[in-house]
gemmi code that builds the backbone of each chain (N, CA, C; Angstrom):
import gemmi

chains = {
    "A": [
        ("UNK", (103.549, 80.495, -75.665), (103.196, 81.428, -76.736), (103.711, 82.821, -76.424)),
        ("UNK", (104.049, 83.995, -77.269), (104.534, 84.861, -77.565), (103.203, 85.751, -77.197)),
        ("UNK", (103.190, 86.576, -76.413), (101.401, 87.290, -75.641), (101.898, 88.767, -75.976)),
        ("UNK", (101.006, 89.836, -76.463), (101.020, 91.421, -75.988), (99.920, 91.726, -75.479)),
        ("UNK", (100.031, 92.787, -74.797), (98.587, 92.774, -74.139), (98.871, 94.659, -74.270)),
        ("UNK", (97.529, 95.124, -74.621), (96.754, 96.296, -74.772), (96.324, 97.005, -73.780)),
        ("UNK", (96.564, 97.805, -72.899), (95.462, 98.376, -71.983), (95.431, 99.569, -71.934)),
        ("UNK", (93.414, 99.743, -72.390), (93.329, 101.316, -72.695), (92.444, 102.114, -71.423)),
        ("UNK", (91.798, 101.242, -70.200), (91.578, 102.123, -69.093), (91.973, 102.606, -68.279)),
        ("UNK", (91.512, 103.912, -68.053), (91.912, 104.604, -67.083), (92.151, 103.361, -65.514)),
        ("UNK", (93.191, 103.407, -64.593), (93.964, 102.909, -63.865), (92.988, 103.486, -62.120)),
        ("UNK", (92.449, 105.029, -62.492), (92.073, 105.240, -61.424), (89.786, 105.053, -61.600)),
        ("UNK", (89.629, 104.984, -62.425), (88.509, 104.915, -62.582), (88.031, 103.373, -63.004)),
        ("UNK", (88.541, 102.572, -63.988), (88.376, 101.642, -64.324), (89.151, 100.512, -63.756)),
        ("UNK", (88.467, 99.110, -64.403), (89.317, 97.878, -63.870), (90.124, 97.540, -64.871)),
        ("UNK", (90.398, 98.027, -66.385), (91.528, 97.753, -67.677), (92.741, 97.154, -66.631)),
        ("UNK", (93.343, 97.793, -65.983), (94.410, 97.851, -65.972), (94.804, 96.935, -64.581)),
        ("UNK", (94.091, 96.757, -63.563), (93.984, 95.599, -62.856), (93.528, 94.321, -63.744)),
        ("UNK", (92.954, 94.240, -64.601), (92.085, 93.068, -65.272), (93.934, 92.562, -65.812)),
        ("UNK", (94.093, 93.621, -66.782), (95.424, 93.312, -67.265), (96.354, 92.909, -66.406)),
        ("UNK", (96.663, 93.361, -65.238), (98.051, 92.960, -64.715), (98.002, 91.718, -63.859)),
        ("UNK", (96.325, 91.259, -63.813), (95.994, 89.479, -63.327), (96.273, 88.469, -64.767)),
        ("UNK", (96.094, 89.531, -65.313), (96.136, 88.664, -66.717), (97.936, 88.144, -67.321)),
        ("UNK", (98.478, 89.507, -67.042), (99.791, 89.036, -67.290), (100.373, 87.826, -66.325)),
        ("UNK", (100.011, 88.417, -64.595), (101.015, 87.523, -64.154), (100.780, 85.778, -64.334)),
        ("UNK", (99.018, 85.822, -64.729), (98.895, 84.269, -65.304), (99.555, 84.004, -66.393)),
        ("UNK", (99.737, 84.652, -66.984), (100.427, 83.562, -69.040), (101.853, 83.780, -68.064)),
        ("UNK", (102.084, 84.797, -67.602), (104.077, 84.035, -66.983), (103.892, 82.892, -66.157)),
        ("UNK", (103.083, 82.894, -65.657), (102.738, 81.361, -64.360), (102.763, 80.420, -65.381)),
        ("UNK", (102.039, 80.508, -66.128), (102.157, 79.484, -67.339), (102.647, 79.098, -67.989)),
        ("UNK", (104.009, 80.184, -68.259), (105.294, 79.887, -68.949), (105.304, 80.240, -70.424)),
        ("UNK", (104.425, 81.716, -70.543), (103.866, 81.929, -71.965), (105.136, 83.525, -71.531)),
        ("UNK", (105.621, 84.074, -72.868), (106.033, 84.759, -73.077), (105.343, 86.499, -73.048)),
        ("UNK", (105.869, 87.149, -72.427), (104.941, 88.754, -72.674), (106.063, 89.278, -73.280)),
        ("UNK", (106.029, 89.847, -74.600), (106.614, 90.453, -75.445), (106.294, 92.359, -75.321)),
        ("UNK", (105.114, 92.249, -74.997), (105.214, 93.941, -74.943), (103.512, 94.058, -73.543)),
        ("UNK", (103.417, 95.098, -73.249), (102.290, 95.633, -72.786), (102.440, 97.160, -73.188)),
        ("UNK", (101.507, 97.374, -73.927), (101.226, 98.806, -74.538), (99.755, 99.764, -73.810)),
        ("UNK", (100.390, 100.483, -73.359), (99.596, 101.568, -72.489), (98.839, 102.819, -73.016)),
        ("UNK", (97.842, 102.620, -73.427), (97.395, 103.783, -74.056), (95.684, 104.713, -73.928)),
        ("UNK", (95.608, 105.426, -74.449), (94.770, 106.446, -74.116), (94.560, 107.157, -72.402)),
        ("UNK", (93.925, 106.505, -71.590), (93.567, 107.265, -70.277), (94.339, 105.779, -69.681)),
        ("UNK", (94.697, 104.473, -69.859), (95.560, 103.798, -69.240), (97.225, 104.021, -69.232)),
        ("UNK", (97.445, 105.555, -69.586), (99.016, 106.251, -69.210), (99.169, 106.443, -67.945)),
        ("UNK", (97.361, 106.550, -67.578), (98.350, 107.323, -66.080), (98.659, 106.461, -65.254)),
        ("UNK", (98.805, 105.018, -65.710), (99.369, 104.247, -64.459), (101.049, 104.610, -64.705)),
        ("UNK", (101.531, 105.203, -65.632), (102.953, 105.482, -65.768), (103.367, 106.793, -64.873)),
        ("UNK", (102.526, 107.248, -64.221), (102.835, 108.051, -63.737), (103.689, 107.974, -62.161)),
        ("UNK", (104.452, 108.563, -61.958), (105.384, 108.220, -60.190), (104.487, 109.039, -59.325)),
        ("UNK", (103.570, 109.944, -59.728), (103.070, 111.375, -58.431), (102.183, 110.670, -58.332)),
        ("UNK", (101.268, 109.746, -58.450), (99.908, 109.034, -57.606), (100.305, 108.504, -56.687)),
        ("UNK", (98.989, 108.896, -56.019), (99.174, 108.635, -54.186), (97.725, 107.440, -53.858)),
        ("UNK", (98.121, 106.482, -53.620), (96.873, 105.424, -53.425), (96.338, 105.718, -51.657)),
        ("UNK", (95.337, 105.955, -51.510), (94.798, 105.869, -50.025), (95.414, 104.324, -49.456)),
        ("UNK", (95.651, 104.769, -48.319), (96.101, 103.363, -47.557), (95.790, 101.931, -47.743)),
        ("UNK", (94.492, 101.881, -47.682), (93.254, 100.946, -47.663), (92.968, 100.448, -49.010)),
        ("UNK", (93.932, 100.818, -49.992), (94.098, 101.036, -51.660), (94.754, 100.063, -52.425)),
        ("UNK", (95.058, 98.945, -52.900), (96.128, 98.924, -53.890), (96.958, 99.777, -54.661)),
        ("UNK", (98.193, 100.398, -54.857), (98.860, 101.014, -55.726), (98.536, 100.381, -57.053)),
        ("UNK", (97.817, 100.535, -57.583), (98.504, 99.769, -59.339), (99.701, 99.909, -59.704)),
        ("UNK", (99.338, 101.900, -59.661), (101.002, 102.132, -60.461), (102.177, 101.405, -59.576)),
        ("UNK", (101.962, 101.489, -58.785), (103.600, 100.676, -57.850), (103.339, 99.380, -58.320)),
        ("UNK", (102.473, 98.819, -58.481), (102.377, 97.232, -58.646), (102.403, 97.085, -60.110)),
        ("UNK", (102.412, 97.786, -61.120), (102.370, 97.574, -62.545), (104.163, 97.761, -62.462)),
        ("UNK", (104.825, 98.607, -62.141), (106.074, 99.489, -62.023), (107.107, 97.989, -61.362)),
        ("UNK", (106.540, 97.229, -60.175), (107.489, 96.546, -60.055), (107.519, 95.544, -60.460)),
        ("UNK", (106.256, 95.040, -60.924), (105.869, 94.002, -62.171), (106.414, 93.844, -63.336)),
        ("UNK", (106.547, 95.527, -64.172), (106.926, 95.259, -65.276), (108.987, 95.083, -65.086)),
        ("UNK", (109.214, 95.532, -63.757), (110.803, 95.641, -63.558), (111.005, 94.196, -62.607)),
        ("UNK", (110.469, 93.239, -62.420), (110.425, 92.249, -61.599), (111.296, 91.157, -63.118)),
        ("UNK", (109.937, 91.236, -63.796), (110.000, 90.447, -65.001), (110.835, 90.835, -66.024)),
        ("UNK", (111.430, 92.215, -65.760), (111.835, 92.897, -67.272), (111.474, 92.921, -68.119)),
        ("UNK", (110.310, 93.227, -68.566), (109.062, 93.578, -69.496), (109.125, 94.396, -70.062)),
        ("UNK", (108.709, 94.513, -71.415), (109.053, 95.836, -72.529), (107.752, 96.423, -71.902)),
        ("UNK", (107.652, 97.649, -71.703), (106.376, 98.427, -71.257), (106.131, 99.725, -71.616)),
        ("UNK", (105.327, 99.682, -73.194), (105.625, 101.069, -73.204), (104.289, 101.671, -73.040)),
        ("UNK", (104.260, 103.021, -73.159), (103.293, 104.170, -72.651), (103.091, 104.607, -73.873)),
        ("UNK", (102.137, 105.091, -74.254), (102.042, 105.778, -75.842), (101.966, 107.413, -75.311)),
        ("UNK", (103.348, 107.622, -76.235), (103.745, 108.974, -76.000), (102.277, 110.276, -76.106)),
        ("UNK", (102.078, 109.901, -77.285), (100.813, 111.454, -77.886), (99.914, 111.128, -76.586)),
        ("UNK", (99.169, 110.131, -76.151), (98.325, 110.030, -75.084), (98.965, 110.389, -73.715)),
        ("UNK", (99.695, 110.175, -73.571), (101.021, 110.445, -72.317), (101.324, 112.249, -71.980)),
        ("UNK", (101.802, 112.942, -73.420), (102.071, 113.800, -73.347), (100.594, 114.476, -72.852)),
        ("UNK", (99.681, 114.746, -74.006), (98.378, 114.836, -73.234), (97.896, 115.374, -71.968)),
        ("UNK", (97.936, 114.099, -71.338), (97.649, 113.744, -69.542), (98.674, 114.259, -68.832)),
        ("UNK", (99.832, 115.076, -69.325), (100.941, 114.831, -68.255), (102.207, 114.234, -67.412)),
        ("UNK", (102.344, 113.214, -68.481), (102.929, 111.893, -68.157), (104.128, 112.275, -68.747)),
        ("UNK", (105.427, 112.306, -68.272), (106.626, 113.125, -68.475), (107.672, 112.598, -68.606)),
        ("UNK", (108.770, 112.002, -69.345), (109.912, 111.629, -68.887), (110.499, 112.474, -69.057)),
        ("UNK", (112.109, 112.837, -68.624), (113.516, 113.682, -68.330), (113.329, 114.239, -69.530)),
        ("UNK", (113.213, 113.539, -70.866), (114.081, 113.933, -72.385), (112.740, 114.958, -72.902)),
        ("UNK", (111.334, 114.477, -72.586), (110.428, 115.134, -73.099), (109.827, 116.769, -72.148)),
        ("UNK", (110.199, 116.286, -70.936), (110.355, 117.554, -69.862), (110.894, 118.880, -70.356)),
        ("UNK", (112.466, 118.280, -70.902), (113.185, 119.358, -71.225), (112.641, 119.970, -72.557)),
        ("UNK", (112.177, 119.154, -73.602), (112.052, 119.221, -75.018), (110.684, 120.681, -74.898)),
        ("UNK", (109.872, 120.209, -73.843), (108.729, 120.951, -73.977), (109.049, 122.001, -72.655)),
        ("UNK", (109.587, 122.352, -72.031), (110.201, 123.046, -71.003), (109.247, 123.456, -69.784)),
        ("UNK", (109.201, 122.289, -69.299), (108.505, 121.391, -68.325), (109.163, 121.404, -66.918)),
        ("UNK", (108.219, 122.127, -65.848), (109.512, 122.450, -64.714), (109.609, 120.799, -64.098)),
        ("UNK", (108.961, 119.420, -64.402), (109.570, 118.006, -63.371), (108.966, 117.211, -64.765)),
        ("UNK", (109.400, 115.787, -64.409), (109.529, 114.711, -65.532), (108.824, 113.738, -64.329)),
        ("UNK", (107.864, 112.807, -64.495), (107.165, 112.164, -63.849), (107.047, 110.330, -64.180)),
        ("UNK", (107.630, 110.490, -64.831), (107.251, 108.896, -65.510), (107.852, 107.401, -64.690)),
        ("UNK", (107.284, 106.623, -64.113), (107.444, 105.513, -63.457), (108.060, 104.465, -63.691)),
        ("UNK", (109.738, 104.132, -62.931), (110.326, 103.601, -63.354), (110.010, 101.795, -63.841)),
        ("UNK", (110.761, 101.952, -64.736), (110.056, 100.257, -65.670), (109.188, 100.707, -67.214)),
        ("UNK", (109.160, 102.138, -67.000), (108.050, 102.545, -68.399), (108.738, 103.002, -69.273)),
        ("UNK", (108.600, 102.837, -70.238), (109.042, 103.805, -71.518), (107.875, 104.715, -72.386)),
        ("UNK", (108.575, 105.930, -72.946), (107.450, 106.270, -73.572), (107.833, 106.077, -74.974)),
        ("UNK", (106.860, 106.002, -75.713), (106.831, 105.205, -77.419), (105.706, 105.685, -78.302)),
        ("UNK", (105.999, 104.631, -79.441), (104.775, 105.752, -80.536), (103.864, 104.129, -80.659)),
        ("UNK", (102.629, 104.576, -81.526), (101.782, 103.303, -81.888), (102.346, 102.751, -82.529)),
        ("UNK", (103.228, 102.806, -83.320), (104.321, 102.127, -84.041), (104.719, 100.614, -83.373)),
        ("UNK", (104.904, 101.209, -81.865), (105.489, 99.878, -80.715), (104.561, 98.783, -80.940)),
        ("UNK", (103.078, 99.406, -81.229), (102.153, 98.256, -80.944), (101.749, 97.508, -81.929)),
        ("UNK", (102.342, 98.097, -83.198), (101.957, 97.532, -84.543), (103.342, 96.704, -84.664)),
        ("UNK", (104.384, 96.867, -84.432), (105.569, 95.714, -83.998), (105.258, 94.887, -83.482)),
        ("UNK", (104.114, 94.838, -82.101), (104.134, 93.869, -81.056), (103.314, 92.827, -81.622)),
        ("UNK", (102.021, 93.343, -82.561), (100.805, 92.485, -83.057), (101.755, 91.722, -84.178)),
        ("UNK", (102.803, 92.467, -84.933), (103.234, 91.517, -85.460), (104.299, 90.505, -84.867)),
        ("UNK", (105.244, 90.166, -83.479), (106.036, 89.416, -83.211), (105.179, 88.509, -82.154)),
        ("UNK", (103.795, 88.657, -82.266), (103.212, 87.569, -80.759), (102.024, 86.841, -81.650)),
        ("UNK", (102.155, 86.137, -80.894), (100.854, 84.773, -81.150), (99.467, 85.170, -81.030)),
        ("UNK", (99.687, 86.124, -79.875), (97.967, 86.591, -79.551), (98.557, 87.867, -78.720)),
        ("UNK", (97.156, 88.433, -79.354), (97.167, 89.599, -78.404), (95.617, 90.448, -77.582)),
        ("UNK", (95.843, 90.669, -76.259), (94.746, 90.737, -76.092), (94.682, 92.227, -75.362)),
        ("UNK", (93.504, 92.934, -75.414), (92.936, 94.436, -75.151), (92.002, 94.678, -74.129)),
        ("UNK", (92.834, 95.390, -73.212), (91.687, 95.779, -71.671), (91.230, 96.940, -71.508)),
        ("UNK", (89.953, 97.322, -72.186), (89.175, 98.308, -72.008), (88.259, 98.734, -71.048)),
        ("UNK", (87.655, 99.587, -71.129), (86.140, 100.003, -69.947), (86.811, 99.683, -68.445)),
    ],
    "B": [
        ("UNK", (89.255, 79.604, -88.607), (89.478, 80.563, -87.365), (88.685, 81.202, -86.303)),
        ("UNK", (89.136, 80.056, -84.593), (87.502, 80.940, -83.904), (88.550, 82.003, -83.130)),
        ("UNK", (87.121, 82.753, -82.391), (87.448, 84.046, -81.904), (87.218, 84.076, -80.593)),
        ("UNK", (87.960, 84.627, -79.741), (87.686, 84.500, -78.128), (86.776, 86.203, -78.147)),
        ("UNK", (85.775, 86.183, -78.001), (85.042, 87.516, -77.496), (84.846, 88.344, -75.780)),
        ("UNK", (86.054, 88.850, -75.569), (85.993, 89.516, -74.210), (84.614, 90.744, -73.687)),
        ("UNK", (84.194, 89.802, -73.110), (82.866, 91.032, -72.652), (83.258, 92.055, -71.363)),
        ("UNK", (83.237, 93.260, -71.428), (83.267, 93.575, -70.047), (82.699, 95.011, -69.382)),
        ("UNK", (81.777, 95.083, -70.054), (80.795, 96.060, -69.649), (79.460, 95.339, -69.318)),
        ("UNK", (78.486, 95.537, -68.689), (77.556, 95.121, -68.742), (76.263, 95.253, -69.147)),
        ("UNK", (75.385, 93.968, -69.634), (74.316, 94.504, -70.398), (73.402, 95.122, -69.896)),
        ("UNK", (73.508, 95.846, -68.704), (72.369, 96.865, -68.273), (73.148, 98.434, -68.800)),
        ("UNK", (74.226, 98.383, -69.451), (74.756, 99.936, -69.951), (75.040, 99.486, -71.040)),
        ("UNK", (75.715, 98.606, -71.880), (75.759, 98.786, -73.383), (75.320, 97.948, -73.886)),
        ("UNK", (75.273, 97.976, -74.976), (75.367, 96.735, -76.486), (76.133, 95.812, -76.854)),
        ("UNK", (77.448, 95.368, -75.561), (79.029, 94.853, -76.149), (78.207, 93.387, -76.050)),
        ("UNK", (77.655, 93.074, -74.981), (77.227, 91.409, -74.837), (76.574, 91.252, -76.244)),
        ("UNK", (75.365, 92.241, -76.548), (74.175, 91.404, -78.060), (75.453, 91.976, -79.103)),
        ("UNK", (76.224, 92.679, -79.321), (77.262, 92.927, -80.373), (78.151, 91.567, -80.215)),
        ("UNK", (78.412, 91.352, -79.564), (79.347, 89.444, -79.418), (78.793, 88.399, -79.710)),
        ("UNK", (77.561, 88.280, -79.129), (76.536, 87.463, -79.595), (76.107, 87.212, -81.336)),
        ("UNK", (75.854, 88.096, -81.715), (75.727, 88.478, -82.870), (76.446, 88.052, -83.507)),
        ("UNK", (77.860, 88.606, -83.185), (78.752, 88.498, -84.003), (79.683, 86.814, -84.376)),
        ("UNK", (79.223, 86.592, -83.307), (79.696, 84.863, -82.903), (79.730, 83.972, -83.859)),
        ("UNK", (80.608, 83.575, -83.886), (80.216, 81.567, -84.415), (80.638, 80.324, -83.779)),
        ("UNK", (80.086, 79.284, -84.444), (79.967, 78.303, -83.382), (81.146, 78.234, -82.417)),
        ("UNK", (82.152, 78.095, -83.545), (83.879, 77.538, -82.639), (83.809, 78.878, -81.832)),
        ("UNK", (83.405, 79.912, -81.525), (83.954, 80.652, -80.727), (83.337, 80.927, -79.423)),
        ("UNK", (84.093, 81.454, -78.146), (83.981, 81.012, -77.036), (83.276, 82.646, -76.689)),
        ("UNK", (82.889, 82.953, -75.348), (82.478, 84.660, -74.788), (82.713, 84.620, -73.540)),
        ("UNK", (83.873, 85.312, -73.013), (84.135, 85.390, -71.870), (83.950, 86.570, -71.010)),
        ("UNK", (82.829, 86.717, -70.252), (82.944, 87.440, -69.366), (83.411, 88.176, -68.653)),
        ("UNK", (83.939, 89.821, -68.633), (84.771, 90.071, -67.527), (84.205, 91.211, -66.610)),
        ("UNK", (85.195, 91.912, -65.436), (84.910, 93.002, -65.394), (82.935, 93.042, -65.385)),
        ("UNK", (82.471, 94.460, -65.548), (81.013, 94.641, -65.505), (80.170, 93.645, -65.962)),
        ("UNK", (81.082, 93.235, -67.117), (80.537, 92.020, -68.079), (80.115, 90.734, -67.388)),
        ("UNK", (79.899, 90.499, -66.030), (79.653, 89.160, -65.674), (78.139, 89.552, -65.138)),
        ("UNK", (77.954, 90.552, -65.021), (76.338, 90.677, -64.492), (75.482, 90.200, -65.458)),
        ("UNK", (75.957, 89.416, -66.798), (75.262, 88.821, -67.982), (75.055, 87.584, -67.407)),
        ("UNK", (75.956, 87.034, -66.692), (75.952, 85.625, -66.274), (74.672, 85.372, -64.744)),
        ("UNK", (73.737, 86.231, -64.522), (72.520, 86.013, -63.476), (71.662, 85.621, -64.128)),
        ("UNK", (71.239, 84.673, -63.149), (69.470, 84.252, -64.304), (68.283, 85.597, -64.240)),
        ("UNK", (68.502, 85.721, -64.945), (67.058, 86.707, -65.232), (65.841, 86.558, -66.497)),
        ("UNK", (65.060, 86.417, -66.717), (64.164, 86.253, -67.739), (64.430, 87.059, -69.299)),
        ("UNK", (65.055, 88.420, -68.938), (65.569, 89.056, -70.160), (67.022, 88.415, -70.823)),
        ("UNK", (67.343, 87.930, -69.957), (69.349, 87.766, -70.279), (68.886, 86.800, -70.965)),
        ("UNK", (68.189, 85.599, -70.508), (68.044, 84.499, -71.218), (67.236, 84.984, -72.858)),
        ("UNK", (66.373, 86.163, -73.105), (66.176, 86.134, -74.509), (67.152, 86.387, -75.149)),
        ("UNK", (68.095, 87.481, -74.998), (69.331, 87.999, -75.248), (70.524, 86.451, -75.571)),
        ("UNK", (70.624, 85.660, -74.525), (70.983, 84.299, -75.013), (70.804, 83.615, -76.011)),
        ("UNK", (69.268, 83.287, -75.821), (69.024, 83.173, -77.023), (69.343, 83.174, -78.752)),
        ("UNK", (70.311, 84.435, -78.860), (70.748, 84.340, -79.914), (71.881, 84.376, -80.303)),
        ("UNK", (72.729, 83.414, -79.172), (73.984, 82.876, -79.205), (73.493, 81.704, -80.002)),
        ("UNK", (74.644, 81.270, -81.144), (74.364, 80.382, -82.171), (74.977, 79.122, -81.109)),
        ("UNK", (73.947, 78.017, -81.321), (74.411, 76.833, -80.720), (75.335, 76.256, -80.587)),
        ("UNK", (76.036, 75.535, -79.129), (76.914, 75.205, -78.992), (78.460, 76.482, -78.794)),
        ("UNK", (78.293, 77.567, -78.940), (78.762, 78.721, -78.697), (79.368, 78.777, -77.008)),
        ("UNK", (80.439, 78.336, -76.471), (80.673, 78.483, -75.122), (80.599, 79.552, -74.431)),
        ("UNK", (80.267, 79.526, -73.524), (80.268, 81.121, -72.343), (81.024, 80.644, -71.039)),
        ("UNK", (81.764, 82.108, -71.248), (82.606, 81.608, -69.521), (82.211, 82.985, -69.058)),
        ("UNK", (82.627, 82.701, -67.476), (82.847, 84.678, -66.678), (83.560, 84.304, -65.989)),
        ("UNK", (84.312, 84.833, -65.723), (85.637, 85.549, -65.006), (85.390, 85.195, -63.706)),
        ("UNK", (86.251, 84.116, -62.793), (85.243, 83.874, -61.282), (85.927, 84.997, -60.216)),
        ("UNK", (86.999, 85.546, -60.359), (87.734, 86.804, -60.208), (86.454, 88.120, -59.602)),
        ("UNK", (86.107, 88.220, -61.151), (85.043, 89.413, -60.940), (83.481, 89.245, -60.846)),
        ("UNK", (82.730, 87.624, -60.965), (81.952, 87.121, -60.015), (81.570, 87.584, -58.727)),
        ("UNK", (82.938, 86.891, -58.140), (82.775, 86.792, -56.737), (82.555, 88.376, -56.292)),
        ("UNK", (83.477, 89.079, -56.690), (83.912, 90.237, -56.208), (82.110, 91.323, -56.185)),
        ("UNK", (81.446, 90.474, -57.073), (79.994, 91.463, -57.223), (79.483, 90.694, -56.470)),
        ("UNK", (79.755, 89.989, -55.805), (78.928, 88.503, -54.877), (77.527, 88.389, -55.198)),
        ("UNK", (77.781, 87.748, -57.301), (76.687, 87.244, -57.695), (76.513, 85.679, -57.257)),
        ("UNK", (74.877, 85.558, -57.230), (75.192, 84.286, -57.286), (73.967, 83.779, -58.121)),
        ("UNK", (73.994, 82.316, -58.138), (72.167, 81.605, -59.260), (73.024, 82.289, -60.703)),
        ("UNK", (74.205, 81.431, -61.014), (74.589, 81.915, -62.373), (74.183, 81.322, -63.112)),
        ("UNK", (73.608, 81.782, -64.580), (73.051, 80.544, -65.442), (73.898, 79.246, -65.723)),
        ("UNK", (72.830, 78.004, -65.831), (73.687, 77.016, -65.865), (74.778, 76.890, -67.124)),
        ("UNK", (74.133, 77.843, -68.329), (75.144, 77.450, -69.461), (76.427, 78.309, -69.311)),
        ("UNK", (76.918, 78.936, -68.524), (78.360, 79.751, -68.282), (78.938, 79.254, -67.048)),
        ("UNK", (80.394, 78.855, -67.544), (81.710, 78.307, -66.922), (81.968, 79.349, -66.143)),
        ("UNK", (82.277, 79.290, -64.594), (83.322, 79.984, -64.162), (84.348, 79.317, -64.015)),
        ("UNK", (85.658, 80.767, -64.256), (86.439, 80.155, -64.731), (87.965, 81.084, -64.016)),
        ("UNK", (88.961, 80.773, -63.410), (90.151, 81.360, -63.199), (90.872, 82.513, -64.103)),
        ("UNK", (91.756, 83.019, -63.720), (92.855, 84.044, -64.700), (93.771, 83.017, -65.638)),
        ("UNK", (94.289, 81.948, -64.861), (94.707, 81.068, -65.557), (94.043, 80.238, -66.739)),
        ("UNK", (92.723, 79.997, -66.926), (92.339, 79.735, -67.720), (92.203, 80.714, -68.358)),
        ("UNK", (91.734, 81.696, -68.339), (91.760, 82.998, -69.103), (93.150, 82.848, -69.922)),
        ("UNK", (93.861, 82.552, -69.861), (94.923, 82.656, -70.373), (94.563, 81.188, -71.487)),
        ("UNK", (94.571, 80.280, -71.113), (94.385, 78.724, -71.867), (93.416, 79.359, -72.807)),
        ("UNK", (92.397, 80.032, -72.544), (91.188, 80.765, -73.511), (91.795, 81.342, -74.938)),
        ("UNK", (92.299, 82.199, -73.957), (93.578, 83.051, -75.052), (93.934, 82.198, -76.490)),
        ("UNK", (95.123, 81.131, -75.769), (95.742, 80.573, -76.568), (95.012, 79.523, -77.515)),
        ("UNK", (93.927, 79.016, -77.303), (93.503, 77.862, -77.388), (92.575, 78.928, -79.161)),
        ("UNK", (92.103, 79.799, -79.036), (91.432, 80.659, -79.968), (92.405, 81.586, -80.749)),
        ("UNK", (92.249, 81.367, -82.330), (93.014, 81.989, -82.629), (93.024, 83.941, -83.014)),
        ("UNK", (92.093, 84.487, -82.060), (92.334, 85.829, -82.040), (91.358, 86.285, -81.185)),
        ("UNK", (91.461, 87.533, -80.091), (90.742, 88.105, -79.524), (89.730, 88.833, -79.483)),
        ("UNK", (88.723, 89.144, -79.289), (88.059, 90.242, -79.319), (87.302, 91.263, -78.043)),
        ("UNK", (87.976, 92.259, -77.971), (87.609, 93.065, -76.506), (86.137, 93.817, -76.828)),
        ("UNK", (84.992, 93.496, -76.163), (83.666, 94.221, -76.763), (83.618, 94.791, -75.151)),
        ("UNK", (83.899, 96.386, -75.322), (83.799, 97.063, -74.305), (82.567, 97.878, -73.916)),
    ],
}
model = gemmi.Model(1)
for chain_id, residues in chains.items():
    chain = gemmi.Chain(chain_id)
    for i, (resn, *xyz) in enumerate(residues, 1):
        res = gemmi.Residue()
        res.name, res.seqid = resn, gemmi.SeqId(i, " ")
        for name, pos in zip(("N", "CA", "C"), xyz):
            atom = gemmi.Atom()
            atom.name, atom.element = name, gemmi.Element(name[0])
            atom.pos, atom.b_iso = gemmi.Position(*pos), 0.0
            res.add_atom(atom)
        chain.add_residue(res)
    model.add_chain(chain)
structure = gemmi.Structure()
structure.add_model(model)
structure.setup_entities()
């Protein structure tokens, strides 16, 4: 099946975004398709490259980052929530005149638009909140 | 059309478990996640709250985030259950619902 998956928690406070990335690598074990993962509200800042995980830590962001570039995964970040928090690429750095661009390679940034595409090209789609 | 209902807060802080419940019908399944599995302990209140899951209504929790609270004495009517099935859950229902 054709899967998108949603994730709107925060990465450093919540489990959204660990819940999600056990969740993806099962439907690929399974041989189910991930068509998009859409990143939004306080789950941007796993797009971020400047987080520093304590030793004793899992990285998400490194582990979402080589996950979504392992698989080649459409992965986008929702820009308005992104911009927000801080979350930066090169083109939007300059646009808003931004002294560094921060965004974690494998991510894109995008509009809700991406996610109203995605609900319509997948079979199911599922949302990791709290 | 049934509905897969994702729980994952727990019912000692919100309303998402009796809002799923509620909202339920038979064909549809409630899966546990995240905070959401502290629903799955026997306690004397959870079970009234049960209660008004419409019969035959499946319950799973997440054995992922179970373990990880190292609950244990889970009620007998909820499946634990893998990521991989989580996924079979998915597909098997034809639409999601995240009650956060």
């Amino acid at each position: 099946m054709i899967i998108s998956v949603m994730v709107t928690g925060s990465p450093v406070s919540q489990q959204a975004a660990q819940s999600a990335l056990s969740f993806c690598e099962a439907a690929l074990c399974a041989g189910h398709q991930i068509y998009r993962v859409f990143f939004y509200e306080d789950a941007v800042y796993v797009g971020s490259a400047l987080s520093v995980s304590p030793q004793d830590e899992r990285n998400l962001n490194a582990a979402w980052s080589e996950f979504v570039q392992r698989h080649q995964l459409d992965a986008v970040i929702c820009v308005a929530s992104a911009l927000k928090r801080g979350i930066l690429n090169n083109s939007e750095a300059t646009r808003y005149q931004k002294p560094a661009a921060n965004l974690e390679a494998g991510f894109e940034l995008s509009g809700l638009g991406q996610w109203v595409d995605a609900c319509l090209n997948s079979d199911r789609v599922v949302s990791f909140g709290a | 059309m049934s509905t897969l209902h994702i729980v994952s807060t727990s019912p000692f802080d919100s309303n998402a478990l009796l809002s799923a419940l509620k909202t339920a019908s038979q064909d549809d399944a409630i899966l546990l996640i995240q905070n959401g599995v502290y629903a799955a302990i026997e306690a004397p209140h959870m079970s009234v709250m049960m209660a008004l899951a419409p019969s035959g209504l499946r319950m799973y929790a997440l054995a992922e985030d179970v373990d990880a609270r190292a609950l244990h004495g889970l009620t007998q009517h909820i499946t634990k259950i893998g990521y991989s099935d989580f996924v079979t859950l998915v597909c098997e229902h034809h639409n999601s619902v995240s009650w956060n």
